[in-house]
ZAMITOR-32376 format. One record per residue: residue in one letter; x, y, z of N, C-alpha, C in turn. Coordinates in steps of 0.001 Angstrom, whole numbers, plus 500000, padded with zeros to 6 digits. Example, Ala and Ser with C-alpha at 12.3 -4.5 7.8 and 13.67 -1.06 7.14 Angstrom:
2
A513190494310507800512300495500507800513200496700507800S512850497750507080513670498940507140512900500030507870
***
This chain:
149
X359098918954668227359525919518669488361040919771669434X361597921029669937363144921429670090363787920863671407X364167920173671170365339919766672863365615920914673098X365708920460674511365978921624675629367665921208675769X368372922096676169369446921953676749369601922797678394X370446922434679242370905923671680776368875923011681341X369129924328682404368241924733683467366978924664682473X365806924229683059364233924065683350363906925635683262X362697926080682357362665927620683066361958927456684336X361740928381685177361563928748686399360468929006686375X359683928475686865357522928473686901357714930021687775X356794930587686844356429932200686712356862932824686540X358320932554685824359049933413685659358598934362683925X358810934836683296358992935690682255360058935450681495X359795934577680463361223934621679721360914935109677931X361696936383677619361097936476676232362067935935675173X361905935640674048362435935078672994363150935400672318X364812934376672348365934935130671224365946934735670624X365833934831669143366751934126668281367945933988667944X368767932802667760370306933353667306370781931967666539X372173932422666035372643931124665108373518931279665372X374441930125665363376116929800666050376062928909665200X377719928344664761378298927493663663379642927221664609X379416925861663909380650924618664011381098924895662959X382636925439663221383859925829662410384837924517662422X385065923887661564386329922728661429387470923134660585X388316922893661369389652922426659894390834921663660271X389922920194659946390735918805659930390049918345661818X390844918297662332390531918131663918390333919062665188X390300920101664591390574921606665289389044922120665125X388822923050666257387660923787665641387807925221666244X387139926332665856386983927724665600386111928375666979X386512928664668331385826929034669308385798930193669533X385109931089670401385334932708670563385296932291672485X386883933166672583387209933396673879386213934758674199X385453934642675114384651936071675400385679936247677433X385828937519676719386458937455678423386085938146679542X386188937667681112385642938412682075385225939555682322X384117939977682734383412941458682753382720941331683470X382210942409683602381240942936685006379902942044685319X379873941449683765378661939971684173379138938991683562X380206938123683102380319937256683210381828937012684683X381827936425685706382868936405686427384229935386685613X384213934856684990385886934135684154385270934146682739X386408933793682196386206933658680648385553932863680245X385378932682678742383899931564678358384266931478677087X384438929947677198384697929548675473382912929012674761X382707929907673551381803929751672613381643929209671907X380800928927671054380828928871669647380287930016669207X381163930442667929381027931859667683379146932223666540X379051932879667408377622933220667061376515934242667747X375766934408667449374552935024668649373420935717668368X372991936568669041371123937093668213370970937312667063X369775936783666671369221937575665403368662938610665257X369165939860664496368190940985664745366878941220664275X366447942212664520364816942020663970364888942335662305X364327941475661208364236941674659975365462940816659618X366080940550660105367826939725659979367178938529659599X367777937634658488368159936433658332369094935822659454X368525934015659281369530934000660127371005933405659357X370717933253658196372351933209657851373129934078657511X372465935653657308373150936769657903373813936984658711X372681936877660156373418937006661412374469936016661289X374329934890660798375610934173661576376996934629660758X377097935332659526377882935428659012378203936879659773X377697938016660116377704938778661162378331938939662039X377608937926663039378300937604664474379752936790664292X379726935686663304381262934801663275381994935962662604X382025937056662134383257938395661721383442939240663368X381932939161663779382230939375665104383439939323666270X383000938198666156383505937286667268384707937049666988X384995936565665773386430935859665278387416936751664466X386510937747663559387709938035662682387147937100661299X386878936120660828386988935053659901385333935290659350X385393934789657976384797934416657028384637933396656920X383354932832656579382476931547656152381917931691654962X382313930249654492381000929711653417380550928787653585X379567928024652330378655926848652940378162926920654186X377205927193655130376516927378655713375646925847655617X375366925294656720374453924180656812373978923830657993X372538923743657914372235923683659184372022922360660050X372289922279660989372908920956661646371498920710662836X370757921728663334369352921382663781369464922764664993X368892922618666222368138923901666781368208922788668486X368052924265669199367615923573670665367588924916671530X366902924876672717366556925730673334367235925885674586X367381926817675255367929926718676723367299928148677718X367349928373678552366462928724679071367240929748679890X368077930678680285369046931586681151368940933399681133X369172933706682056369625935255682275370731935763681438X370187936754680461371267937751680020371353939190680616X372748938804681386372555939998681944373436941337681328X373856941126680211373729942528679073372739942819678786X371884942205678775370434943357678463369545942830679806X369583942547680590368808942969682027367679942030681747X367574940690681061366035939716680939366691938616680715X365429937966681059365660936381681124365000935889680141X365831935367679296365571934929677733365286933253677624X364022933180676470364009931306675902364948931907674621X366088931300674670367179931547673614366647929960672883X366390930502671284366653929001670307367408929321669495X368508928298669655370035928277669062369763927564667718X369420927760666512370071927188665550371426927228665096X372530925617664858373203925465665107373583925000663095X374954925678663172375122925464661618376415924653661445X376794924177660444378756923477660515378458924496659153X379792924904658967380038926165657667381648925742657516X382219925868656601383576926254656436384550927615656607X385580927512657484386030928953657711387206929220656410X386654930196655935387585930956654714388812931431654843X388641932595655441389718933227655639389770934497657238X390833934588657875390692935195658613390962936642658215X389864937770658457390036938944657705390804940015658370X390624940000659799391199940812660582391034939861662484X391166941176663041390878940389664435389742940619664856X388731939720665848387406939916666137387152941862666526X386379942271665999385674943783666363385063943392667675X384410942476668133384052942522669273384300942720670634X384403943694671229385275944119672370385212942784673058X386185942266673636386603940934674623386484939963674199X386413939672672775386364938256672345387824938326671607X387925936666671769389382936275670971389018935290670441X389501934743669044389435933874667967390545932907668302X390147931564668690391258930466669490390660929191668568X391501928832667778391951927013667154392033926479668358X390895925043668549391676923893669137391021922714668754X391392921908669321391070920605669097389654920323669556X388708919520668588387574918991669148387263918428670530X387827917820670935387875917052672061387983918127673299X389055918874673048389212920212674197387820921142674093X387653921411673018386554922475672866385414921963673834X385172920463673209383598919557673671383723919888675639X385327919519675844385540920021677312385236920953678001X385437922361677257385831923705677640384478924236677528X383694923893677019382541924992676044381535924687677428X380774925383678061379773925183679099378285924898678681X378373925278677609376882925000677007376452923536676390X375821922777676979375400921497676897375007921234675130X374367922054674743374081922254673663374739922375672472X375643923542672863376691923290671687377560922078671722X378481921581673047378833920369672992378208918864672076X376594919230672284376472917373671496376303918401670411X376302919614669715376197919804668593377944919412667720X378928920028668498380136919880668149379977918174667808X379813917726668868380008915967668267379465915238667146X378076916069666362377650915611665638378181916448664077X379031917519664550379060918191663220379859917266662462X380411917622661180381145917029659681380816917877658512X381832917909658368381805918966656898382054918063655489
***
């Protein structure tokens, strides 16, 4: 069974299935977040862990190497997967209410190649402890606590 993380889904509701992979970035006490910033559906900014869908036919250690150039700008290696959990919420960039299962990776960040391509995201160093604070997703938080490289 996958732990759940957030909100219960909603009896009758319709929720269809994402896949995606996000990684715990370290270096030393710091870790690797994606600032995504305010827009027409999220109302304030939102610290991540940099990651997100899998496409159809996509690996998922593709995508995550993908989405973290995404999001950040930066390159990974070692890839390892740290375990999975589910959460249950409205995306309202694509107009449905998704069972998102997060497999969750710790990887090493290489090198930063450029700045994130992703319109409104920013690539922000901080400290573990702040991140575990800042990050809203229940999920990634006890994932951050358990990562180690």
């Amino acid at each position: 069974m996958i732990r759940r993380f957030g909100t219960p889904p909603e009896a009758g509701r319709v929720y269809k299935p994402r896949p995606g992979a996000y990684v715990v970035l370290l270096r030393g006490n710091d870790i690797l977040v994606t600032r995504q910033d305010a827009s027409e559906t999220l109302r304030e900014p939102e610290y991540q862990l940099p990651g997100g869908g899998i496409d159809p036919g996509e690996s998922p250690i593709a995508a995550l190497h993908r989405e973290v150039f995404e999001e950040t700008g930066w390159s990974i290696s070692a890839p390892r997967r740290l375990g999975a959990f589910r959460r249950f919420c409205y995306m309202p960039d694509y107009d449905k209410y998704a069972e998102k299962l997060c497999t969750i990776y710790v990887a090493k960040p290489v090198r930063r190649l450029g700045p994130p391509s992703e319109p409104g995201h920013t690539a922000v160093w901080m400290p573990r402890a702040v991140a575990t604070e800042l990050l809203l997703n229940w999920g990634d938080r006890h994932f951050i606590a358990q990562a180690r490289i």
